[in-house]
N, C-alpha and C positions, 0 to 999 in steps of 0.2 A: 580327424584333426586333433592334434596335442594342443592341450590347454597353455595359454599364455604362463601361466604361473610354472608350469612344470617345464617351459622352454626357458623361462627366467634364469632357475636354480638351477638348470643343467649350465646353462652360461654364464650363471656366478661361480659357480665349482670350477668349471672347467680355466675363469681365469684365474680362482685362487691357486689351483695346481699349478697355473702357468706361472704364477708369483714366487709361488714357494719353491719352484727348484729341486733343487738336489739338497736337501738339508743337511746330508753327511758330507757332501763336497766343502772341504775349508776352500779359503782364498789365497791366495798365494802370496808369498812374503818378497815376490821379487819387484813388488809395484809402490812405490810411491805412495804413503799415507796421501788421504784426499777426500775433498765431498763426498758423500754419496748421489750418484746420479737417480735423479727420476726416469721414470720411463719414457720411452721417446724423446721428450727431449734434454735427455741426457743433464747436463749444466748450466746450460744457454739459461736460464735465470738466476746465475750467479754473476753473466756478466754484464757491462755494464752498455747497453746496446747502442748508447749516442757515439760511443768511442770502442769500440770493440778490440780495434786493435793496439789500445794500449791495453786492456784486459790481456789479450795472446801474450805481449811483451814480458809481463811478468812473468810466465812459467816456460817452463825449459823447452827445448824444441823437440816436443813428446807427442803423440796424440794416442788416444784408445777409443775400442770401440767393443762393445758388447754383442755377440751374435747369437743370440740363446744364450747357453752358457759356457759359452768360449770367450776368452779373452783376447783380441787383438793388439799390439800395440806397434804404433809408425814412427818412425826418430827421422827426421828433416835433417 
C-alpha cells in the first residue's frame, strides 16, 4: 500500500508539470491581447452572468479554446 503522503506529491507534481507546460513554447502574436483564462472555466467570471449576453455583444464574433496546448479559434 503507498502512503497517502507520497500519493499526494506524486499528484501535486504531476499537476504542476501539467501547469507549466512547454515553457520554451512562446504564444503567438496572431491573437488578440486579452484576459488570462483560468482553468476550466476559462472567463466565465469575467462575465457578467445576470445578462450574459450583453457581455458576448461587446467582443467580436471570435471564440477560443484551449486543448492542452493547442490553440483553437472559431469566427461566427
Amino acid at each position: 500500500m503507498v502512503p497517502i503522503s507520497i500519493l499526494f506529491l506524486f499528484i501535486l507534481i504531476m499537476m504542476l508539470l501539467f501547469k507549466m507546460g512547454n515553457p520554451w513554447k512562446k504564444t503567438s502574436k496572431d491573437f488578440p491581447p486579452g484576459p488570462r483564462p483560468l482553468p476550466v472555466v476559462g472567463n466565465l467570471h469575467i462575465m457578467d452572468l445576470k445578462k450574459p449576453y450583453q457581455t458576448m455583444l461587446e467582443y467580436p464574433n471570435m471564440e477560443a479554446a484551449w486543448v492542452k496546448e493547442s490553440h483553437f479559434k472559431a469566427l461566427r
